[in-house]
C-alpha positions in Angstrom: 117.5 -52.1 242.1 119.9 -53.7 244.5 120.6 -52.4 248.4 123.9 -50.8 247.5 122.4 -48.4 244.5 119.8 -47.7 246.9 122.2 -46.7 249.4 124.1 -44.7 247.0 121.7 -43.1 245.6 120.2 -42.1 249.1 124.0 -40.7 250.1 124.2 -38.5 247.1 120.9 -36.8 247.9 122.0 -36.4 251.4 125.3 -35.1 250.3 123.9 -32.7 247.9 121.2 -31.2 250.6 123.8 -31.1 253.5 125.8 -29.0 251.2 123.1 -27.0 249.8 122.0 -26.0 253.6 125.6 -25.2 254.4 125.7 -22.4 252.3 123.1 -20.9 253.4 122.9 -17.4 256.2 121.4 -19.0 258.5 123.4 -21.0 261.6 120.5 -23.7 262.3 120.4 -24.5 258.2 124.2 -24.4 258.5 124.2 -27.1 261.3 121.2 -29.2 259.7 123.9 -29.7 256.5 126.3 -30.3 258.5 124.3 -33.3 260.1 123.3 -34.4 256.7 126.7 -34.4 255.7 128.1 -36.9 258.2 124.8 -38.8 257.7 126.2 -39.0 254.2 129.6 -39.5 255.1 128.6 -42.9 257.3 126.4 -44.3 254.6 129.4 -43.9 252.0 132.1 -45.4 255.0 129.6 -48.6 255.5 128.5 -48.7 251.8 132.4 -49.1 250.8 133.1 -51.8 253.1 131.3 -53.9 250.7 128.7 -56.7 250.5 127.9 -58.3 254.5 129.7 -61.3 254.9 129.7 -63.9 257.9 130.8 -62.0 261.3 134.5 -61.3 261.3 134.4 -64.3 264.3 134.3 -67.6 262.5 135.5 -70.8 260.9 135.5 -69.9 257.3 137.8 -66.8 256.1 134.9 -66.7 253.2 132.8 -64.1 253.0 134.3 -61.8 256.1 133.4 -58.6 256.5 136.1 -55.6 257.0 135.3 -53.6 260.4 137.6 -51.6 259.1 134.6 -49.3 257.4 132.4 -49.9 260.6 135.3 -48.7 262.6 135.7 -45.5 260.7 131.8 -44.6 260.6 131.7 -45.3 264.4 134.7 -42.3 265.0 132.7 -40.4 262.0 129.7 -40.1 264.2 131.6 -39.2 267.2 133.2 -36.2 265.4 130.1 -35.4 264.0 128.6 -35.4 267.5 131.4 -33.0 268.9 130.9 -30.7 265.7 127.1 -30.2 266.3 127.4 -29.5 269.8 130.0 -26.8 268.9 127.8 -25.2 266.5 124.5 -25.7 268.6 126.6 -23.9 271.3 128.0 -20.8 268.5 124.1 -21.1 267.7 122.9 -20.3 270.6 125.9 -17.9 272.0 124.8 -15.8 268.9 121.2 -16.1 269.7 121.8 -14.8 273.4 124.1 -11.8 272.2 122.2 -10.2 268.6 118.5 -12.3 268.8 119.8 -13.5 265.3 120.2 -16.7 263.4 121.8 -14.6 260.7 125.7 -14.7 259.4 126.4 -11.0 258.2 128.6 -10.2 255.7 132.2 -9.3 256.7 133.1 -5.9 255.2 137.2 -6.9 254.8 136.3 -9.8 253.0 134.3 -8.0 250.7 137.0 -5.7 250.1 139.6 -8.1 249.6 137.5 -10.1 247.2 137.1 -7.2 245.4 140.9 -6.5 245.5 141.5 -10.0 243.7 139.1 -9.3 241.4 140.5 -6.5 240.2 142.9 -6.7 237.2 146.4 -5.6 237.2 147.2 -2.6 235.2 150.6 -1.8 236.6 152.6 -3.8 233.5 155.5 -0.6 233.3 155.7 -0.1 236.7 159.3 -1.2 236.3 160.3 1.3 233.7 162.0 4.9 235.2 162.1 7.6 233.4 164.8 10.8 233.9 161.9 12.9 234.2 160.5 10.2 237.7 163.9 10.4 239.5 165.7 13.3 241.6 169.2 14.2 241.2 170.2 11.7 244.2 168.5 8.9 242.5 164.8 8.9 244.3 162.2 9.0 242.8 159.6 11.5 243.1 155.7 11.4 243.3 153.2 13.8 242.9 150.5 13.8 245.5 147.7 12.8 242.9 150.2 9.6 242.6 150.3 9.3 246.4 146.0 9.2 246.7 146.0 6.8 243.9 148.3 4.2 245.9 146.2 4.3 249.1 
């Protein structure tokens, strides 16, 4: 097994975890995933730059190694940084206020997830019948119509 495969293999586990904790209730699990993911995300940035080579300082142009990579995992870590001490600061704002670790569940989004779900049975909604419209041209609804709208 070489270094790379090893390194590969060690980003996709932390990938995999970090996202299994994120979608999990509790903030402090969320925030641990999140760490794991931009642990994950630096080890892919300096596994892509490819093989080490001579310093990027030299006599030869042979073997140089891009800093480009290193450069990207050094602002990765930097975000990451701010990130966690946002959530750590959420964490402990909700800790202070409820004594709980917890994410509810939003009522609205239930609602509107089960609103998508839903299938759409209004296919001759478009039609009008004589018997629908007034003499000005309106149309008329009973109040059984009206409650099923709402």
């Amino acid at each position: 097994m070489t270094v790379t495969l090893v390194l590969v293999i060690a980003m996709a586990v932390l990938f995999s975890c970090g996202v299994y904790l994120l979608l999990e209730r509790s903030l402090t699990r969320m925030l641990l995933g999140f760490l794991l993911l931009g642990n994950a995300l630096n080890l892919l940035l300096l596994t892509m730059s490819g093989a080490a080579g001579n310093p990027p300082i030299g006599k030869s142009s042979e073997g140089i190694t891009d800093p480009l990579p290193q450069a990207f995992a050094l602002t990765a870590i930097v975000i990451t940084f701010a990130v966690s001490a946002f959530l750590l600061a959420l964490i402990h704002r909700s800790w202070k206020l409820s004594r709980a670790d917890e994410v509810e569940v939003d009522e609205a989004d239930v609602a509107i997830g089960r609103e998508r779900d839903e299938p759409d049975d209004d296919t001759d909604t478009d039609t009008d019948t004589d018997a629908d419209a007034d003499a000005d041209g309106t149309e008329t609804t009973t109040d059984a119509e009206q409650e099923a709208t709402r």
